[in-house]
N, C-alpha and C positions, 0 to 999 in steps of 0.2 A: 527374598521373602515372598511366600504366597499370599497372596491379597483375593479375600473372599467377596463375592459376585454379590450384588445386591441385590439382584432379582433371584438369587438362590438362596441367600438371605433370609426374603419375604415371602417363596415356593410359591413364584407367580414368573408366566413367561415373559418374554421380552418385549412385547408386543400386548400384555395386560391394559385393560382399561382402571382408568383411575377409580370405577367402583371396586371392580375384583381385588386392586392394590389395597384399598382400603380395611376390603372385607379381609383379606388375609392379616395383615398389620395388624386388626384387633385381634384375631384370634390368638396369633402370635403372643402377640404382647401383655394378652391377660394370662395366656399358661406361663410365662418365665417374668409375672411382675412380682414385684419383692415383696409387696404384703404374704403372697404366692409361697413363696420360698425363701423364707428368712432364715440368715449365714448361708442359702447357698450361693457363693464366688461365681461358681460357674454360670448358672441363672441370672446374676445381675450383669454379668458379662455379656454375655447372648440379650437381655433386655436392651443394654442401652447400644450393643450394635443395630437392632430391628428398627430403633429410633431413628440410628444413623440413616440408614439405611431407608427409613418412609419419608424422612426432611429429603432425601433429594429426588427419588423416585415421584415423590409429591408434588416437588415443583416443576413446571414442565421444563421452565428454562436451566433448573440443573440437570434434570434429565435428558436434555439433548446434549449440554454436554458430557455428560455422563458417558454416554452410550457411543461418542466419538472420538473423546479422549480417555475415558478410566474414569479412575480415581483424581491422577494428579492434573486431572486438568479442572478441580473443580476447586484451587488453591487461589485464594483471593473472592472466592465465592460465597463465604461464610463455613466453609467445611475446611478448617486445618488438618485432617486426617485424623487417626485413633478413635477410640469410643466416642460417639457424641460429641466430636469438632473440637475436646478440650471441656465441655460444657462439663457440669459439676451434675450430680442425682436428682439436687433442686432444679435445675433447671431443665431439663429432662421428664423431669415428672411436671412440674408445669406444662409443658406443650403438649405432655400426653394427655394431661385432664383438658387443656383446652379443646383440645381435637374433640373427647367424647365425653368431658361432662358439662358444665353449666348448669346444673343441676335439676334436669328435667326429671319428675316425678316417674313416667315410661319411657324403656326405650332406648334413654339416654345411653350414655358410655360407662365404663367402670368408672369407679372411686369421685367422677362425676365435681364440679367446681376446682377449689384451688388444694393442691393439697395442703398447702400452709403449713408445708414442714419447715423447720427455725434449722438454723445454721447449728452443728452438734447435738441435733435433734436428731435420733437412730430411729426413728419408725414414721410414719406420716400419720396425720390426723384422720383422716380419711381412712376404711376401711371398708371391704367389702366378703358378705357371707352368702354363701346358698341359702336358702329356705323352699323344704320339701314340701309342697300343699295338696292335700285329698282333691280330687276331682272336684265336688261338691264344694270345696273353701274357695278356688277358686272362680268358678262360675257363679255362685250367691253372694261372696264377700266374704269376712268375718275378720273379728278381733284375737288376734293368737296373743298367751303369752310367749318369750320367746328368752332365752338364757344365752347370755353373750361375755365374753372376758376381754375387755378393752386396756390397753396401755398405758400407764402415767410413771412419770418420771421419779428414776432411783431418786430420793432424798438425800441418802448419803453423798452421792457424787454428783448428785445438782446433775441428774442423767447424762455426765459424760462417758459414765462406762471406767472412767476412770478413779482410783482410791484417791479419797479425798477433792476430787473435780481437779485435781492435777494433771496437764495437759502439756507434751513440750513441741516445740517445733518440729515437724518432719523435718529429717538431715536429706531425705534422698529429693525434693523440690523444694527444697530451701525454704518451705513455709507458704510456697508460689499456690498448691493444690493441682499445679497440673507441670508438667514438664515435658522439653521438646526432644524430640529424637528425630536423628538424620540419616536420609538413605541415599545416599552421591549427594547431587548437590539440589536435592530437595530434604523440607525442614517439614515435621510435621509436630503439633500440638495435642495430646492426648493425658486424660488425666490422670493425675500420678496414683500407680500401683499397692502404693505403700499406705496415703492416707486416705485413700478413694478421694480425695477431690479437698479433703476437710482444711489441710495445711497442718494441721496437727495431728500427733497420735499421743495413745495410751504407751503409758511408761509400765506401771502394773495397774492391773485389772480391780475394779470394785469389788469384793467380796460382797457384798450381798447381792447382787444383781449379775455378777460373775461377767461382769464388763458387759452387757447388753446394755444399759443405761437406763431399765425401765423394769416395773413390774405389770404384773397383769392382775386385774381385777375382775370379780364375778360380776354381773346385773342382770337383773331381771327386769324385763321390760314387755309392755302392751302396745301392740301394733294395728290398727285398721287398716285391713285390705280391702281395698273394693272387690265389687265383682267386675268377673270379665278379664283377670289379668291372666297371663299364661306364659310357659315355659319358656327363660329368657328375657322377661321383665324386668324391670330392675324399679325398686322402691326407696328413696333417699329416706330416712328417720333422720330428721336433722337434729344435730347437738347427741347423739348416740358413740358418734366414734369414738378414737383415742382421745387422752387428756393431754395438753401442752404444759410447760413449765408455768405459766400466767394461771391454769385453770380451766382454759379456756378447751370446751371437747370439739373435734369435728363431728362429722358426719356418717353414718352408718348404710353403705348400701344392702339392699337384701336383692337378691337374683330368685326367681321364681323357678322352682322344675316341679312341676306337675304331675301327680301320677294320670297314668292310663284308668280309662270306667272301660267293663267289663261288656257292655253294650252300646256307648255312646261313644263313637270317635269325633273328634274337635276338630276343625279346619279354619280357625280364625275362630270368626263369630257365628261360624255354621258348623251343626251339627248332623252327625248322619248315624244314622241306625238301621240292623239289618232286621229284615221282617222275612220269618221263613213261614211258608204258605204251602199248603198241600196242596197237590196240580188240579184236583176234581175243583178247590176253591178258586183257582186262576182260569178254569173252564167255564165254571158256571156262575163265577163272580160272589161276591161278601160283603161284609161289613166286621171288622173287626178292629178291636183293642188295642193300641201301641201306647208303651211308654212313653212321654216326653219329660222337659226337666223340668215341668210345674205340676205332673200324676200323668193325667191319660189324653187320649186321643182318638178320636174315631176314624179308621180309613176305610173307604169306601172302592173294594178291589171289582172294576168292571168286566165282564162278559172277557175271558181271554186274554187278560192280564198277561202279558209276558217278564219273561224272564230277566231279570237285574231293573226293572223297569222301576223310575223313580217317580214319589208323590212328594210333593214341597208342600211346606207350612211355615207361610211366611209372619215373623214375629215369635218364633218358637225357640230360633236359638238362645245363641250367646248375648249378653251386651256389652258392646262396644265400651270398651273401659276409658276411652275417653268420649266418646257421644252421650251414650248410655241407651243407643237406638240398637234392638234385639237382631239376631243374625235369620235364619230360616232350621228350621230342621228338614232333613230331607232323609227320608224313609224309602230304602231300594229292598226290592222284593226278590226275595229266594224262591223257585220252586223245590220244590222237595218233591222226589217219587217215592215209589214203594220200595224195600231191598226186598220183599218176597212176596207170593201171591199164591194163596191157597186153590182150587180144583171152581170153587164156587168162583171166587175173584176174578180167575181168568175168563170161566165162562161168559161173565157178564161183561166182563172186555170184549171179548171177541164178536158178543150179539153186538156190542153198543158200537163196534169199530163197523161193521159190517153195515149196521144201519145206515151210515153214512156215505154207504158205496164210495164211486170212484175219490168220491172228496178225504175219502179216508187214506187214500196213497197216493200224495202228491207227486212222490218220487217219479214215480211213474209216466205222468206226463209229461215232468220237468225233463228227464233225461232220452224221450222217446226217440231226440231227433240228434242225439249226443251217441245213441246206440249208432240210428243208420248212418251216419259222419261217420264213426269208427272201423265199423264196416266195408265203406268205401274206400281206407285206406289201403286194406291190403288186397281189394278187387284188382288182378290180373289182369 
């Protein structure tokens, strides 16, 4: 049997530091997690292998042994082999919100606290959704409303999924939830196939809920944003999520993505804007107009201004969504020339280049001792 690589697993090298491992881990793990992809088998497969797979890569002491003996040498280690050591979805998804929730307001990790799913519970309390914000929503704040459909438990089957909450023991683990399989004379624990981990399966399926266990409901809900948050964020609404059998809802995350402003790019809590300038005004210097994100601004372009050259204004950007201390705006300057030059245009070029005599063609003395160098190379 081929037994798949942990560090190819998690598409980090063998030699990965424990951030890179991490950063990969989540990324993984929030594209194939089951709120993610509900009924896909496949997806929840590949989830709780990535789990398997950060529990030991994680640890340094299974990862040494890991990397000298395999797999089987990490038996007595709390890793019985299979999905997730034998562990059940609950337990699995506990460790994963450990890792990255606790419930911080930014920042934080997916789905974020406990997910406090119940034993023949099919979905977890905890949920997590995008929400797309105008450039402006984000950097000033604001109150959306915001349209969500959240989970509560079939009635009919007291959300087992099953007709009538009729429930019999799995024949294939005995009721166990997870069963052993053996390869020579190594034994490994992984959870059984049949009832994912439950001990019980459905005999037939609930007709109104078509064995899911749950319906979905519409809500409409008011959200305050602060300002300052940005693409990536994550916003707990607490008591928003799914409904449990008691009543009781979890928690709702919302993930921020941002659009692009058509003038203002974002870099944190700084801002940068380009300011395009005619060359006669980078010559002979200005004062001119620039947008910022409270109306206007005065920049004051000196004698010879060059090219991409930046002006900062500190206190203009973003605010720091958890300080609430503004970032800088920083304004870099375009030259722009002419694309064409009429008969008058050039004249006045050419008096005005001349005036300047030799200072007008620097080349010229730059490269005067680069000519006779080259010259003396091919001197006979």
């Amino acid at each position: 049997m081929t037994e798949m690589d942990y560090y190819e697993v998690l598409e980090v090298s063998r030699d990965c530091s424990g951030a890179e491992l991490k950063k990969s881990y989540r990324k993984l793990a929030m594209k194939y997690h089951p709120d993610r992809n509900q009924g896909d088998k496949e997806a929840e497969d590949k989830f709780k292998l990535i789990n398997e797979a950060y529990q030991v890569l994680s640890d340094d002491e299974k990862r040494g042994i890991y990397d000298r003996y395999g797999k089987a040498g990490l038996q007595g280690h709390g890793m019985g082999g299979g999905f997730g050591g034998g562990q059940s979805m609950d337990d699995i998804m506990d460790i994963f919100n450990s890792m990255f929730g606790g419930g911080a307001g930014f920042g934080g990790g997916f789905g974020g606290g406990r997910s406090q799913r119940q034993r023949h519970q099919k979905y977890n309390l905890d949920f997590e959704m995008e929400l797309p914000l105008k450039f402006n929503e984000a950097v000033f704040g604001i109150e959306k409303e915001i349209h969500i459909k959240y989970k509560v438990p079939c009635n009919d089957c007291d959300g087992t999924g099953a007709k009538g909450g009729k429930l019999e023991r799995c024949d294939y683990c005995n009721g166990q939830g997870q069963v052993v399989m053996r390869q020579g004379f190594m034994s490994f624990t992984q959870m059984c196939p049949k009832c994912h981990g439950e001990g019980q399966k459905i005999v037939e399926k609930c007709q109104s809920c078509s064995g899911r266990g749950y319906h979905e409901e519409p809500d409409t809900i008011k959200i305050k944003i602060p300002a300052g948050v940005d693409t990536g964020n994550r916003l707990r609404a607490q008591g928003y999520g799914n409904q449990a059998k008691n009543g009781q809802r979890g928690d709702l995350y919302l993930t921020f993505n941002v659009e692009e402003d058509a003038n203002f790019v974002r870099e944190g809590s700084n801002i940068y804007i380009e300011v395009p300038i005619f060359f006669t005004q980078a010559a002979l210097g200005d004062t001119i107009t620039i947008p910022s994100l409270d109306g206007k601004l005065d920049l004051d372009l000196k004698v010879g201004t060059k090219d991409r050259e930046q002006f900062v204004f500190n206190g203009e950007g973003v605010a720091d969504v958890h300080t609430g201390e503004r970032g800088r705006l920083i304004a870099q300057v375009k030259i722009v020339y002419p694309k064409q030059l009429n008969s008058e245009q050039k004249a006045l070029l050419t008096k005005l280049q001349e005036s300047f005599g030799v200072e007008s063609r620097p080349h010229h003395s730059s490269f005067e001792e680069a000519f006779d160098r080259v010259k003396s190379w091919f001197k006979k």
